[in-house]
C-alpha positions in Angstrom: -10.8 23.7 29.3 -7.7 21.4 29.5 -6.3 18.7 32.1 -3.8 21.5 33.9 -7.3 23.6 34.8 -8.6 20.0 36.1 -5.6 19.7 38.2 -5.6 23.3 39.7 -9.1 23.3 40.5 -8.9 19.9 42.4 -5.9 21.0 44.0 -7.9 24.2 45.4 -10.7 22.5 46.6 -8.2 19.4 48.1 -6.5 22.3 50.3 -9.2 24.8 50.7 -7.0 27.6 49.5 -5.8 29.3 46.5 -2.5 30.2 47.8 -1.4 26.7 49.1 -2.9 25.1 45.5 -0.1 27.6 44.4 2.2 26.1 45.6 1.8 23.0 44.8 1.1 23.7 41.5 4.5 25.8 41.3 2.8 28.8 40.1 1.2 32.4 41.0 -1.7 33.1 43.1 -2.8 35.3 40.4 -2.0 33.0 37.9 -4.3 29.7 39.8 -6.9 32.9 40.3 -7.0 33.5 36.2 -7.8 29.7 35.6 -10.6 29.6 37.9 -11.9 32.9 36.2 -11.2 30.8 32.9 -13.3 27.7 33.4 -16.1 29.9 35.2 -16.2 31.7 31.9 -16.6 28.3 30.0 -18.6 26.9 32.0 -21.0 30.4 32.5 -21.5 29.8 36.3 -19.5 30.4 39.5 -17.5 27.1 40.8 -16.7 28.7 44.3 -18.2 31.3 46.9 -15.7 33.5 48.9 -16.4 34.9 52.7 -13.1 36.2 53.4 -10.1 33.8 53.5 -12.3 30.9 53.4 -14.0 29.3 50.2 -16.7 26.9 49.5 -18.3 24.8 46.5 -21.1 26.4 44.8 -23.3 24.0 43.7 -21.6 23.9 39.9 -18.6 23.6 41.6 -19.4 20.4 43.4 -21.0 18.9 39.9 -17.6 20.3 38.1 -15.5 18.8 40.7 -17.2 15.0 40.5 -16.3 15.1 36.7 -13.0 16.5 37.0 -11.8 13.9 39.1 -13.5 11.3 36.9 -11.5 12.8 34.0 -8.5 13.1 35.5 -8.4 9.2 36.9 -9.3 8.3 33.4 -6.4 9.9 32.6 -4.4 8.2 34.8 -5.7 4.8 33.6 -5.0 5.4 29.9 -1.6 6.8 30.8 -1.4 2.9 33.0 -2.7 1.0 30.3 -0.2 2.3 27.7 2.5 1.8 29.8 1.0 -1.7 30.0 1.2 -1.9 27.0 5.0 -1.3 26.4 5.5 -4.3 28.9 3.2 -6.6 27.3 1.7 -5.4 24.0 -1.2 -6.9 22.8 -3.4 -6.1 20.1 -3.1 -7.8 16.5 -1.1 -7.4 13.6 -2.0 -8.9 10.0 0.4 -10.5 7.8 -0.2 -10.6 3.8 1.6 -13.6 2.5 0.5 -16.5 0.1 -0.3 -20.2 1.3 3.2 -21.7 0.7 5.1 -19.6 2.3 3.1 -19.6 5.2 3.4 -23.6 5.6 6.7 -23.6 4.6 8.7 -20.7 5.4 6.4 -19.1 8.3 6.1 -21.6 11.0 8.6 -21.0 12.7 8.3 -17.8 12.6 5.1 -17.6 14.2 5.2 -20.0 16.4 8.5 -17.9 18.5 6.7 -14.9 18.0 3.6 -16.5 19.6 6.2 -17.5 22.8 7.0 -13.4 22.8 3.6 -12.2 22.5 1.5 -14.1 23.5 -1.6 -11.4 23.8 -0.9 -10.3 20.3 -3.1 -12.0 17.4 -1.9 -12.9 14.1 -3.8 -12.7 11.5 -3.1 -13.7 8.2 -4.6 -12.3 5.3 -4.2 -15.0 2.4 -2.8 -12.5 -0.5 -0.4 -13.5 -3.9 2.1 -11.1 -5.9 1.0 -7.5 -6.6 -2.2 -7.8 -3.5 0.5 -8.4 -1.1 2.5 -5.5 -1.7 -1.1 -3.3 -1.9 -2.5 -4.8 1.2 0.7 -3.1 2.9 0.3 0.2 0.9 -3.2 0.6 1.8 -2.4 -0.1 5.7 -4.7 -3.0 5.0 -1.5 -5.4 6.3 1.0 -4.4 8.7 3.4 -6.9 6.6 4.0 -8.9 3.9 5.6 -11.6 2.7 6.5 -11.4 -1.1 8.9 -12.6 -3.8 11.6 -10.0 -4.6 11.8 -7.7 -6.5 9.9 -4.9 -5.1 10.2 -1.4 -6.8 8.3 0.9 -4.4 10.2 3.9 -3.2 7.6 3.9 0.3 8.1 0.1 1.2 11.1 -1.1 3.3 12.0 -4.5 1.6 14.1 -6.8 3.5 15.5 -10.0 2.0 14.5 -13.0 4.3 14.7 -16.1 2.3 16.3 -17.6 -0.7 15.7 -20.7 -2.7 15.6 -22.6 -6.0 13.0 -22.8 -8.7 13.3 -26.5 -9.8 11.3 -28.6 -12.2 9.6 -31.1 -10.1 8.5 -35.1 -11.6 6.8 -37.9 -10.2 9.4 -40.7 -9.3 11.4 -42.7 -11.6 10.8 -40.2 -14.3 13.2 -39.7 -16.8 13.9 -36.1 -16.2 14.6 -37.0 -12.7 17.6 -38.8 -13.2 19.4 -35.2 -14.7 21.4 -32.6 -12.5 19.9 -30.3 -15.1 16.8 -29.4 -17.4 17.2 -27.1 -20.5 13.9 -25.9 -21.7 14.1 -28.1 -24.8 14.3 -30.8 -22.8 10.3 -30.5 -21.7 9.3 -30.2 -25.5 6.6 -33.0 -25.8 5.8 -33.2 -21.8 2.4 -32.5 -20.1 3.2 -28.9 -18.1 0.9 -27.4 -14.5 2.2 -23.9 -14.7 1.5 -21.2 -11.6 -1.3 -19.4 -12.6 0.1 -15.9 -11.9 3.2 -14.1 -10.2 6.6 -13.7 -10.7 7.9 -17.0 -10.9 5.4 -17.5 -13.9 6.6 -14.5 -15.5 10.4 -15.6 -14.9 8.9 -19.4 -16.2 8.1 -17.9 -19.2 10.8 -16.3 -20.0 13.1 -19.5 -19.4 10.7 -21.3 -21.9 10.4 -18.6 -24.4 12.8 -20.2 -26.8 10.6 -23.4 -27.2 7.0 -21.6 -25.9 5.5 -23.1 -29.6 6.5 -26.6 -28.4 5.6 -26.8 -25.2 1.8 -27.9 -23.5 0.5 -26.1 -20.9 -2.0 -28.9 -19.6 -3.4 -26.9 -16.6 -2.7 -23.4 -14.6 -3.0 -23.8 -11.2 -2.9 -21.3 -8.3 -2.1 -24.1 -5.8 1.1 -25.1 -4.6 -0.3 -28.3 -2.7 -2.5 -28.9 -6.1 0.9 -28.6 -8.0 2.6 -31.4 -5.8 -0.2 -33.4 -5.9 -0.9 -33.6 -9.6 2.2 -34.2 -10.2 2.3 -37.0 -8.0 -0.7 -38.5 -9.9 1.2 -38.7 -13.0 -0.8 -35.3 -14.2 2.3 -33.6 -15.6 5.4 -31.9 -14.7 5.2 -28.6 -12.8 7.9 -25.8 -11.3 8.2 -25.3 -7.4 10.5 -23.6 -4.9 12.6 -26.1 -3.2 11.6 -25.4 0.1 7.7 -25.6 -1.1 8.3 -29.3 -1.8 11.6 -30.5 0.4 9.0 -33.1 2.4 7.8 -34.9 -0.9 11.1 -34.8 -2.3 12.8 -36.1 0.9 10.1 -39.2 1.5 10.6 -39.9 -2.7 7.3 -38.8 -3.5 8.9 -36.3 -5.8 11.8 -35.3 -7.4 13.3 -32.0 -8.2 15.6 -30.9 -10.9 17.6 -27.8 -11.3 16.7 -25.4 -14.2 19.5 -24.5 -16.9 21.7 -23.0 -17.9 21.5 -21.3 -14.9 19.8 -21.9 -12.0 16.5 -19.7 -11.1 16.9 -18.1 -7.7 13.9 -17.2 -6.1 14.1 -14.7 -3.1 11.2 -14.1 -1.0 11.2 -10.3 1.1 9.3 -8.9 4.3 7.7 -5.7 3.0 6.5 -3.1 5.3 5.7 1.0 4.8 8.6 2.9 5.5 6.8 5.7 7.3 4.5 3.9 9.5 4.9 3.9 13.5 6.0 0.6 14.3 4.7 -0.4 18.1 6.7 -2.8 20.4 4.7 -5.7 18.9 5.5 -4.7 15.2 9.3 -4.2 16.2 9.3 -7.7 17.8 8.2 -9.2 14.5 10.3 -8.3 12.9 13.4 -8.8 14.9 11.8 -12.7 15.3 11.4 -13.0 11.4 15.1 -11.9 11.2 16.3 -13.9 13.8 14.5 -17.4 12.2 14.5 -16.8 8.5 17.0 -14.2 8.1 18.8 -13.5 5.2 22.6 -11.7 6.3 20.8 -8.5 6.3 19.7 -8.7 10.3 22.3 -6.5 11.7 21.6 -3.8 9.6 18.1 -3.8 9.6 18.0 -4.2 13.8 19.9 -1.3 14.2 17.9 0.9 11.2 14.7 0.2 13.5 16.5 0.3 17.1 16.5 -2.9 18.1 20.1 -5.1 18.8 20.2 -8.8 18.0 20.1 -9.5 21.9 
């Protein structure tokens, strides 16, 4: 049984007549006859009674005709209700990104999106590092925000943010006062490290030359615990410049640039490459490009099919 044998029998009992429901369902008498014979079959009962030229309802007919029209308006209101849909999607997407970067890179993000969508919830699933990129993997996220690099072949990895590592002090430190740290320069000072993550890694790394002089006093997973402890005179700690431009713009902190070389951090938007993306996906990310975009937003818009108007 299908929709089409809905349709033709609704359309024979609508005009009393297998010929006429025929025509208006562009085929052969024959062809409208076999149907009938078809869902009679199925059903293992007649669905109309013949005396000559005209036809009636048997009494499975009638019961087979009140469900078919109930099927077929259901029909119609999925068919409605996606189109809806299209217009003004709704629904919810979930986005895997850490703390700081949704309080400081995010915001503005959401908050156009929101203006867009407005029936579409956001839901944000606090993740770090590697869980970001496996929330998105396991469907478990529809995107995620992560720091760069990603190397997996089935993500689409978008850069949509750049920044600097810097070593942040409390005021009037003497560190403060330098354009530039070297790592042997924080050989007998108190260090908050990130607990985990790339930066760590890369922090490590940088302080590899001098890692038996150094004093880790604390690993914390916390950007806002980082600021803060380091406000209190707890130590000296490493943050993304645009994790801590506030404190460092009211004086609360001060930031210093890493050498000899300064450590860029670039943060990506991570999504499967194979997954359908719905209107309300697409408009993501066109609104994350649009707002925290990186130079790669003309590319990306038209990959997905979407132009920058």
């Amino acid at each position: 049984m299908d929709l089409d044998q809905l349709h033709t029998f609704l359309e024979i009992v609508r005009l009393k007549s297998f010929s006429k429901a025929a025509q208006t369902c562009f085929r052969t008498q024959p062809a409208i006859s076999a149907q009938v014979r078809q869902l009679e079959q199925e059903l293992k009962a007649p669905l109309f009674e013949r005396f000559g030229s005209k036809i009636t309802l048997t009494p499975a007919g009638r019961i087979f005709g009140e469900y078919a029209a109930r099927i077929l308006d259901l029909r119609r209101q999925l068919q409605d209700s996606i189109n809806e849909l299209e217009q003004n999607p709704r629904g919810s997407l979930v986005i895997a990104a850490n703390e700081a970067t949704c309080i400081h890179v995010l915001p503005r993000v959401f908050g156009e999106y929101k203006k867009l969508f407005p029936a579409v919830q956001l839901l944000v699933d606090r993740s770090y590092g590697a869980r970001v990129v496996e929330a998105v993997l396991d469907n478990t996220a529809d995107f995620g925000f992560t720091q760069l690099p990603v190397e997996e072949k089935r993500l689409q990895v978008v850069v949509i943010h750049r920044d600097e590592v810097c070593l942040i002090v409390p005021p009037r430190h003497p560190l403060g006062k330098r354009k530039s740290v070297r790592a042997g320069d924080l050989v007998g000072q108190l260090l908050l490290m990130p607990k985990q993550g790339t930066t760590r890694t890369r922090l490590d790394h940088w302080l590899e030359l001098v890692e038996d002089q150094i004093s880790v006093s604390m690993e914390l997973d916390s950007t806002e615990m980082m600021k803060r402890f380091v406000v209190a005179g707890l130590g000296l700690s490493f943050l993304a410049a645009s994790n801590c431009r506030e404190e460092v713009e009211s004086g609360r902190l001060e930031a210093v640039s890493l050498a000899p070389e300064p450590m860029i951090r670039r943060l990506g938007l991570v999504y499967r490459k194979d997954k359908a993306l719905s209107k309300a996906a697409l408009g993501f990310i066109q609104v994350t490009l649009a707002h925290v975009g990186d130079g790669q937003e003309a590319a990306v818009l038209a990959g997905i099919g979407l132009s920058e108007g």
